[in-house]
C-alpha positions as CSV (number, residue, x, y, z in Angstrom):
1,X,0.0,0.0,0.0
2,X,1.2,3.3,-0.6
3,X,2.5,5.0,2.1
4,X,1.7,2.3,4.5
5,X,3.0,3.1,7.9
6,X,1.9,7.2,7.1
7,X,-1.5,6.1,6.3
8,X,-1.8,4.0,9.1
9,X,-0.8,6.6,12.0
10,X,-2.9,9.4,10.2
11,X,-5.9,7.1,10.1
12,X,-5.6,6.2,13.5
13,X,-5.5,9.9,14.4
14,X,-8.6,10.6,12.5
15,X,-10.3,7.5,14.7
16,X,-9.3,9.4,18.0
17,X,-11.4,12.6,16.3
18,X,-14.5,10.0,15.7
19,X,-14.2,8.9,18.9
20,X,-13.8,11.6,20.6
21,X,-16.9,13.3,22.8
22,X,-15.8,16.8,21.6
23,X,-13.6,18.8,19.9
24,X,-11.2,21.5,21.9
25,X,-8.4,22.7,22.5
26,X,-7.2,19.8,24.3
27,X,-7.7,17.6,21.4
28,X,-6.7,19.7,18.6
29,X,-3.4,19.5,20.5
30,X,-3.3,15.8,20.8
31,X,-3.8,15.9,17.1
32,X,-1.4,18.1,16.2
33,X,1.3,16.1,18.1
34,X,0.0,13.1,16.4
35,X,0.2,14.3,12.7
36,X,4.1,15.8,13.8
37,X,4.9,12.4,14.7
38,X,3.2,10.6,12.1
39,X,5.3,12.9,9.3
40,X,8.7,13.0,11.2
41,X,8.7,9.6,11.2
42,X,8.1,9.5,7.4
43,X,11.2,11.5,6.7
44,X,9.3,14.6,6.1
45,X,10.9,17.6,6.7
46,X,10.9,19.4,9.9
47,X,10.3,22.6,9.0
48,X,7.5,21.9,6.7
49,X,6.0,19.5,9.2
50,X,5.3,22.3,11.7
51,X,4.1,24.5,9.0
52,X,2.0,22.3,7.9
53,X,0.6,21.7,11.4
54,X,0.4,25.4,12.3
55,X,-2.2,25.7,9.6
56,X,-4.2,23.2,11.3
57,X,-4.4,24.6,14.2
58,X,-5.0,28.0,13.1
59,X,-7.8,27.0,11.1
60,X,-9.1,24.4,13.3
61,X,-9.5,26.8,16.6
62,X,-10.2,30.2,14.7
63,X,-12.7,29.0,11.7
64,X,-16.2,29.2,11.9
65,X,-17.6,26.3,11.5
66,X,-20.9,26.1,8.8
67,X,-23.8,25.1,10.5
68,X,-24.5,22.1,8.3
69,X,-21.3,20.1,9.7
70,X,-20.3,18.8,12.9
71,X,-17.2,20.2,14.5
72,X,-15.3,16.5,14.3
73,X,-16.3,16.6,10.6
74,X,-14.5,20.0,9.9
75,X,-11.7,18.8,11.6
76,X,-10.9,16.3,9.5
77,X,-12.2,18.2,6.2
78,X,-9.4,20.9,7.9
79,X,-7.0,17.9,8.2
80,X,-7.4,16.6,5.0
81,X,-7.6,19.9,3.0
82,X,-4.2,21.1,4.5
83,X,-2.8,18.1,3.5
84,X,-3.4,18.5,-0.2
85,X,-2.3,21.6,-0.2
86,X,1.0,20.9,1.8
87,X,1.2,18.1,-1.4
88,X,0.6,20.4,-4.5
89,X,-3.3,21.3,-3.8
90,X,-4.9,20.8,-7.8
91,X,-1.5,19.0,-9.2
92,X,0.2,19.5,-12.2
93,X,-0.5,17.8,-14.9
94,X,1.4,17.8,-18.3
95,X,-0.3,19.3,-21.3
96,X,0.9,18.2,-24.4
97,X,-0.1,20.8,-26.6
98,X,2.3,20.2,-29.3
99,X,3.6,17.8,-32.0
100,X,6.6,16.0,-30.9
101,X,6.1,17.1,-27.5
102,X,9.4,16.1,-25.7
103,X,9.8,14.8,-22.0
104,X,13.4,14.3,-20.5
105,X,14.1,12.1,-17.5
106,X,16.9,13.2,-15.5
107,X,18.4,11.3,-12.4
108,X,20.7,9.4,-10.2
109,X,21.7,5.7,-10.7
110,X,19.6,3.6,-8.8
111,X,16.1,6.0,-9.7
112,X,14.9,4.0,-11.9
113,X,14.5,6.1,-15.0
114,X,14.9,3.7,-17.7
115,X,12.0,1.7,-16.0
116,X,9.9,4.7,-15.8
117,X,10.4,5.4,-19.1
118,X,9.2,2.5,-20.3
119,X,5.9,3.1,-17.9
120,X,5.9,6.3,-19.6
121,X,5.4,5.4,-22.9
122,X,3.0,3.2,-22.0
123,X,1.0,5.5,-19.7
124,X,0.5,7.8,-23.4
125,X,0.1,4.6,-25.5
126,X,-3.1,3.5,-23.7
127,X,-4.7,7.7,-23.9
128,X,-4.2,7.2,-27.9
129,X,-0.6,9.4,-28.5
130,X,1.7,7.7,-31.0
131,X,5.1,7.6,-28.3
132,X,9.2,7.2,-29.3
133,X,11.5,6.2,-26.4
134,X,15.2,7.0,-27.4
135,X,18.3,5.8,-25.4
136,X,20.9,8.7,-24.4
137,X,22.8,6.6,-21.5
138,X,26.0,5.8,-22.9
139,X,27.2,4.9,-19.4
140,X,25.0,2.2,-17.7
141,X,26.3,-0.8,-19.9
142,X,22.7,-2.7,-19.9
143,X,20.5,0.8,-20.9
144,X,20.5,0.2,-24.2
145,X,19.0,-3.2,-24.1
146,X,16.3,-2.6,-21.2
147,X,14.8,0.1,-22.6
148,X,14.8,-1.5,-25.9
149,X,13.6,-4.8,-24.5
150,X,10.8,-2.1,-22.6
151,X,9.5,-0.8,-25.7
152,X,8.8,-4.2,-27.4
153,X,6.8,-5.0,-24.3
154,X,5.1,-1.9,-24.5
155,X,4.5,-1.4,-28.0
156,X,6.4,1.5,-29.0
157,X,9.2,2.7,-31.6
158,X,12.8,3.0,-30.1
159,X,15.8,4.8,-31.1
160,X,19.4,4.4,-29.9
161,X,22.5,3.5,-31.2
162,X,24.4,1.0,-29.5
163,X,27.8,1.5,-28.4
164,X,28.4,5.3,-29.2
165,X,29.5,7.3,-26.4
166,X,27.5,11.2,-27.3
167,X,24.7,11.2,-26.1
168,X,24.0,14.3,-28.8
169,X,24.7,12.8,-31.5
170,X,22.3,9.7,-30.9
171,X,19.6,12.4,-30.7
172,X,21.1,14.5,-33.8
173,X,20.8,10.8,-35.7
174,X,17.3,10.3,-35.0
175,X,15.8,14.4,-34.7
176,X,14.1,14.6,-38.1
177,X,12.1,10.6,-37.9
178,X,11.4,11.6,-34.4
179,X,9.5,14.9,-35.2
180,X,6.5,12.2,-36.9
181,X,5.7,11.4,-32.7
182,X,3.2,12.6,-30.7
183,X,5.7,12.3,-27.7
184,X,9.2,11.2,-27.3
185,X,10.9,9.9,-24.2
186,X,14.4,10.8,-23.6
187,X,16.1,8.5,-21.2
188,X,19.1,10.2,-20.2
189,X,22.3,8.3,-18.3
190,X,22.9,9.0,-14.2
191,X,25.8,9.2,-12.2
192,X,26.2,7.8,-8.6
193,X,25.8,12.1,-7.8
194,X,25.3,15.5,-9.5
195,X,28.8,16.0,-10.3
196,X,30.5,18.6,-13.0
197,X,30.6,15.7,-15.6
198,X,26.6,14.9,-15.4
199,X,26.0,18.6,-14.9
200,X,28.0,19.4,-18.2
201,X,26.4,16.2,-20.2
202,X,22.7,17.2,-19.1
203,X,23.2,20.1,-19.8
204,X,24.7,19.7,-23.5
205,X,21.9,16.8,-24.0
206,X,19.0,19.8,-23.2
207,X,20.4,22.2,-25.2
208,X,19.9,20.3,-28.0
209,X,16.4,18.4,-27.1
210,X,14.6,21.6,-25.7
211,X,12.6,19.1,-23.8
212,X,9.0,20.5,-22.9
213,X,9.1,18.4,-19.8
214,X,12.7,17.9,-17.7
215,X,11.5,15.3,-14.9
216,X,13.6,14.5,-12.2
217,X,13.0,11.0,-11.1
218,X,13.5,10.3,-7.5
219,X,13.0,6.7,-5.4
220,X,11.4,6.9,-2.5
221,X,13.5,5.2,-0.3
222,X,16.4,8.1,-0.5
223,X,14.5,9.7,2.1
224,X,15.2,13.3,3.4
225,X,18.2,13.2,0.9
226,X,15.7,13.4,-1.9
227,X,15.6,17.1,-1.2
228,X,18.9,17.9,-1.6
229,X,18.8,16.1,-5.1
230,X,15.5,17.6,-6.1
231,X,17.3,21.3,-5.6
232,X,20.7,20.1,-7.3
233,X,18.7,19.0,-10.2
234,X,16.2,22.0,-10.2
235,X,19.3,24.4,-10.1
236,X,21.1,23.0,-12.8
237,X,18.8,21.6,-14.8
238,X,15.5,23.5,-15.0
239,X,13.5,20.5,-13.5
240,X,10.0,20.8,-14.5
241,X,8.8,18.4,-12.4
242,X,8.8,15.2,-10.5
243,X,8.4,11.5,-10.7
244,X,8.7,9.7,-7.5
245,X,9.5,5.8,-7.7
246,X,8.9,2.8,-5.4
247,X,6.2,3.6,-3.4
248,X,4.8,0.7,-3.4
249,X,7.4,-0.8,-1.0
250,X,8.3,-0.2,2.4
251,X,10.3,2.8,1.9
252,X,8.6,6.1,4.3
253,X,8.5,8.2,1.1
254,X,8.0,11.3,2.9
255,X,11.1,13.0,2.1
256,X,10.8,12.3,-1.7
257,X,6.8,13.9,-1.6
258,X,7.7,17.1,0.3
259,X,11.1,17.6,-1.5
260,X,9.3,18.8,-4.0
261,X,7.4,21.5,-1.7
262,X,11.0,23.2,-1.3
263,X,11.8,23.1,-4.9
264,X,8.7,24.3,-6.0
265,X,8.8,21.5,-8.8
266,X,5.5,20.0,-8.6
267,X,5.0,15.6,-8.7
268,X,3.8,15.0,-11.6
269,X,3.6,11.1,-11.7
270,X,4.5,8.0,-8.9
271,X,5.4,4.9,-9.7
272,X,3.6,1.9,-7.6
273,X,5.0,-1.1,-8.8
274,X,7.0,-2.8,-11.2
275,X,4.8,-3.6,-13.8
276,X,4.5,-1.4,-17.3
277,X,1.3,0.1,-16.4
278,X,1.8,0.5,-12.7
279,X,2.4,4.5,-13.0
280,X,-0.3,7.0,-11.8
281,X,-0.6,10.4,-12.6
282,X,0.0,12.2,-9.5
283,X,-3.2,14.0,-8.3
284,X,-2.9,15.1,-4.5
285,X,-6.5,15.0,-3.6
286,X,-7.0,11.1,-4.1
287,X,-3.5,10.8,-2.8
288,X,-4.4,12.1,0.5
289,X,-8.1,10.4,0.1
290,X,-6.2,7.4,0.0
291,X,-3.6,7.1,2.7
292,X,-6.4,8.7,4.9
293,X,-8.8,6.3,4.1
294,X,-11.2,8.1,2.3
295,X,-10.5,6.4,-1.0
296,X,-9.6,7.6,-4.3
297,X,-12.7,6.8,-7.0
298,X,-11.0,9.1,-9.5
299,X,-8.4,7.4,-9.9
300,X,-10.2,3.7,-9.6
301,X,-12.7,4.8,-12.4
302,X,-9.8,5.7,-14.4
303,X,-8.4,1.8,-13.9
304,X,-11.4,0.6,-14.6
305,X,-11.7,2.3,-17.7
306,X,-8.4,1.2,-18.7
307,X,-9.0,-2.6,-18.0
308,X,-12.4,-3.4,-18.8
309,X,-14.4,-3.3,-21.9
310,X,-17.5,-0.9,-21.5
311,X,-19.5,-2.8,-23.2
312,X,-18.8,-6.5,-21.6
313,X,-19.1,-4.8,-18.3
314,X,-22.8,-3.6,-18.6
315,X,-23.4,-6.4,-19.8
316,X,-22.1,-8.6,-16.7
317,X,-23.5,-5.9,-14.6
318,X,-27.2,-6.4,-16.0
319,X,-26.8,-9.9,-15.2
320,X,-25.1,-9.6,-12.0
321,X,-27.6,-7.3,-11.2
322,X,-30.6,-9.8,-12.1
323,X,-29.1,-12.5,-10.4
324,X,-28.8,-14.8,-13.4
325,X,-25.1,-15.1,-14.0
326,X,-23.3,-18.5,-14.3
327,X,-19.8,-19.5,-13.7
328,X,-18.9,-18.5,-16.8
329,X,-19.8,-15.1,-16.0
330,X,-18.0,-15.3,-12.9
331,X,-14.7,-16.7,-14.5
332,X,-14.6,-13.2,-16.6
333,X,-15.7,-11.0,-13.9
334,X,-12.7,-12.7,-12.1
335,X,-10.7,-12.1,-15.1
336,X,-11.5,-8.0,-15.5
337,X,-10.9,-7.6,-12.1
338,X,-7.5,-9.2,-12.1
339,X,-6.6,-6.5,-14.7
340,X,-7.2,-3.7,-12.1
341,X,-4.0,-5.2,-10.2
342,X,-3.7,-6.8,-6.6
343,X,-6.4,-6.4,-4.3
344,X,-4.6,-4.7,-1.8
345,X,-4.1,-1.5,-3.9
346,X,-7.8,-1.8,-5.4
347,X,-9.2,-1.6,-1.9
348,X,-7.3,1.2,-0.7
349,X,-9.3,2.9,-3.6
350,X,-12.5,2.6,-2.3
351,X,-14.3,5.0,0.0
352,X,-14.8,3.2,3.3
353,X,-13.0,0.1,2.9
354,X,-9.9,0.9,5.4
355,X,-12.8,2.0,7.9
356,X,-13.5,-2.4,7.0
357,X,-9.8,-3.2,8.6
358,X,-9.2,-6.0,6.9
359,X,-6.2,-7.4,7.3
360,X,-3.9,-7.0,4.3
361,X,-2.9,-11.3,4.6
362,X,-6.5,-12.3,4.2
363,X,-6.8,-10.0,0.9
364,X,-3.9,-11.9,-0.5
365,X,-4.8,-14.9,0.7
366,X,-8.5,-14.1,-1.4
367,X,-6.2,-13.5,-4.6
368,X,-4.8,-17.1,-3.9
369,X,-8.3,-17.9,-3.6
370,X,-9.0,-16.2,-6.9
371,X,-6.1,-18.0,-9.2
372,X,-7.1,-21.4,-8.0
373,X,-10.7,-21.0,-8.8
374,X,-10.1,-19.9,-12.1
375,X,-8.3,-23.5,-12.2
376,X,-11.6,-25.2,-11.3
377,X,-13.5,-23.2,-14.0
378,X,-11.0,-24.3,-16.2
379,X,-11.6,-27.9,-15.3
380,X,-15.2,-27.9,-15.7
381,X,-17.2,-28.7,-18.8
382,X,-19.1,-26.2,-20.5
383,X,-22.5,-27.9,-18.7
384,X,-21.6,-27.3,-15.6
385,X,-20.4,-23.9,-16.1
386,X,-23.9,-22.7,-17.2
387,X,-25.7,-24.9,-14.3
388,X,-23.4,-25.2,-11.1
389,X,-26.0,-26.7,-9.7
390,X,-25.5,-30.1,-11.2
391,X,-22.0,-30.2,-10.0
392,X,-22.3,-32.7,-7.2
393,X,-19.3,-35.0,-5.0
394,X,-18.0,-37.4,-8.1
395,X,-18.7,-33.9,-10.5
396,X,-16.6,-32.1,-7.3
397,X,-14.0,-35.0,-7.3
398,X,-13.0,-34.8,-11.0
399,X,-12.9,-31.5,-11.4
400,X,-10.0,-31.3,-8.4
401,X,-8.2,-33.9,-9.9
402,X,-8.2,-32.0,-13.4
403,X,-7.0,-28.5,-11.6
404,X,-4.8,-30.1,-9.1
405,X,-6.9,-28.6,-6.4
406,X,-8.8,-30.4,-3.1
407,X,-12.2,-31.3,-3.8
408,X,-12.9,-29.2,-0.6
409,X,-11.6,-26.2,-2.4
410,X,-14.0,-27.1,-5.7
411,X,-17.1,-26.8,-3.1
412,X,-15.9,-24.0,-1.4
413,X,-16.2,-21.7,-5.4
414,X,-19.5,-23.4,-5.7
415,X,-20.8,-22.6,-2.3
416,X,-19.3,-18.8,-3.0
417,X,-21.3,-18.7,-6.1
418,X,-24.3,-19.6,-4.9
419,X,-24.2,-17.2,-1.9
420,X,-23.3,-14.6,-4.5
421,X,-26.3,-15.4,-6.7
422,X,-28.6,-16.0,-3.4
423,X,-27.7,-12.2,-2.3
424,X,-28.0,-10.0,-5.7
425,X,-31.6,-12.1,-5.9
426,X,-32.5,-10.0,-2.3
427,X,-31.3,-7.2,-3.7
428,X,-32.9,-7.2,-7.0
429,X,-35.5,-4.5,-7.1
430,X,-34.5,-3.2,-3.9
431,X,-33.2,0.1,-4.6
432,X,-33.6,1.0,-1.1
433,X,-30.9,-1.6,0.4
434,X,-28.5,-0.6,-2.7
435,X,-28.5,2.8,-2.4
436,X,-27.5,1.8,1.9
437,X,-24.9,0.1,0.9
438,X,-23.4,2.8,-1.2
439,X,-24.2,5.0,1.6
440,X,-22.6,3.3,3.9
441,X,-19.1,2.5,1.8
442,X,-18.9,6.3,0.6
443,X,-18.8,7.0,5.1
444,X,-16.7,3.7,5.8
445,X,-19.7,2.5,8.2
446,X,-19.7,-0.8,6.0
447,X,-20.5,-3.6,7.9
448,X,-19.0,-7.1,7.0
């Protein structure tokens, strides 16, 4: 989960507001401590930590609070707007408003900036832009061929000559085909710091480019270091923005975020994983909606778009909704869902589920769960895929055998599906119950 330890403490401090009889003084302190200890220990920066929570406190003891909202509730709209504003408040997002539109990615070894290249390109691909990655590290040995191996896997053209040592004159080679791109990808080399020698081979490399994007790309697990690299880079290279890496691991990730604040060069994307298409546009209000529990339905809507085909989906909703869909219906909503990536990170994108607690094991252990059910369904004939109903003990028995599962396991998907099919019948036509439940995950009082 992104941000997992940050989230946790900030959610728990949120709890202590919910829970609280009522809001004063007293408390406000308590949460102000809280939120300084929760961000410290993410390697965010002092400084900005106690700006950030002098805000809160301003606001939260001298606003007037409208008369339509509960004082608890303001304090945590107060919590959570300060937030996104201490982040970036709307974000910055690129506009490609021109034809090639270039984007350079600048950075240390170690950043990852040949694999966020690759995410790059892909990221454009799937929104319809016709992308170029070209190679310019002539100092890692192995650049050339990842990011040429990237852009098969991805899809798109790429550009580099292998073994030449000027980074100019690989993009002098290719500047007249690459002009026929939408956007091209310039993956520059690193050095183990900013020295003179990067400093002068940036620099000669942008001269030439004119990039309309220089990103700095940053891992998250440099920590408060990240901000004296994001002001090295900004000073000498006219960083336009940011791209923070790894934040889907256990790094704290607080230094890279708020290095930006001091820089004034805005995240533009972070990275939350290592497949291709595991890079998110950074936007801070779902970010903050998101490690505070709130969820992030932008931003799920948007996966959701990505992954599943508009038209299949109405249709499996109609019949989820009605109550009349078979296994083979199941098997492909199984299959759409799997596209949206691991459970874990879907979750966290929901409005209310982290109010749920449920624990992160038993959500992986449900994608286990998942994979060897789609085994069964493989196993099965295409009779009792329509009709689970006939699948009885020597139906149950064969069918484990064929998908080297227990037959326990085979009753278990069978039992799931009817209890799925025996609770969209209640709520068919119940509009009532529906819109409940929506109710209740948009304010995270689900009950399971």
């Amino acid at each position: 989960m992104v941000l997992d330890k940050l989230g946790e403490s900030l959610r728990n401090t949120l709890d202590k507001i919910k829970n609280s009889l009522f809001v004063d003084e007293k408390l406000i302190n308590e949460l102000v401590k809280d939120i300084q200890r929760s961000l410290l220990q993410s390697d965010v920066n002092v400084k900005l930590v106690f700006e950030l929570t002098k805000n809160i406190k301003e606001r939260a003891l001298k606003d007037e609070v409208p008369k339509n909202i509960s004082k608890k509730d303001y304090l945590i709209k107060v919590v959570y707007e300060e937030l996104v504003k201490f982040l970036g408040g709307d974000g910055a997002k690129i506009n490609v408003n021109k034809k090639p539109f270039y984007i350079m990615l600048v950075g240390l070894f170690g950043s990852g900036k040949t694999t966020t290249s690759g995410k790059l390109a892909k990221y454009y691909q799937k929104r319809g832009y016709k992308v170029g990655l070209i190679s310019t590290d002539t100092w890692r040995p192995a650049a050339y061929e990842q990011l040429q191996q990237l852009s098969q896997k991805v899809g798109v053209d790429f550009f580099g000559i292998k073994g030449e040592k000027n980074p100019v004159k690989i993009f002098s080679t290719y500047s007249e085909e690459l002009k026929k791109y939408d956007i091209v990808i310039i993956d520059t080399a690193g050095r183990d710091a900013l020295n003179d020698e990067l400093i002068e081979e940036l620099n000669k490399i942008r001269s030439i480019v004119k990039a309309d994007e220089n990103l700095l790309v940053i891992s998250a697990d440099i920590g408060q270091a990240a901000e004296r690299q994001a002001k090295a880079f900004n000073d000498t290279c006219g960083v336009t923005g940011v791209i923070i890496t790894k934040l889907d691991g256990t790094a704290k990730g607080g230094g890279a975020l708020t290095a930006c604040a001091v820089t004034k060069a805005p995240v533009k994307f972070i990275g939350l994983g290592e497949k291709v298409d595991a890079l998110e546009e950074f936007k801070p209000e779902g970010f903050v909606g998101r490690i505070l529990g709130m969820g992030d339905l932008e931003a799920l809507i948007e996966k959701v778009n990505e992954a599943v085909d508009a038209n299949q989906a109405k249709d499996l909703g109609k019949k989820f909704l009605k109550g009349e869909f078979n296994l083979i219906d199941l098997h492909e909503q199984m299959q759409q869902m799997k596209k949206l990536g691991p459970l874990t990170k879907v979750m966290e994108l929901i409005p209310g589920m982290s109010a749920a607690k449920i624990p992160k094991e038993m959500l992986e252990n449900q994608e286990i769960k998942l994979e060897k059910w789609k085994f069964a369904m493989q196993s099965m004939t295409r009779e009792e895929l329509e009709d689970a109903e006939i699948i009885d003990a020597s139906r149950a028995d064969r069918i484990a055998k064929g998908s080297g599962l227990s037959a326990g396991e085979v009753r278990e998907l069978v039992k799931q599906y009817k209890q799925s099919k025996k609770m969209m019948k209640m709520l068919k036509g119940n509009d009532k119950n529906m819109d409940k439940m929506m109710k209740q995950m948009q304010s995270g009082n689900v009950k399971f």
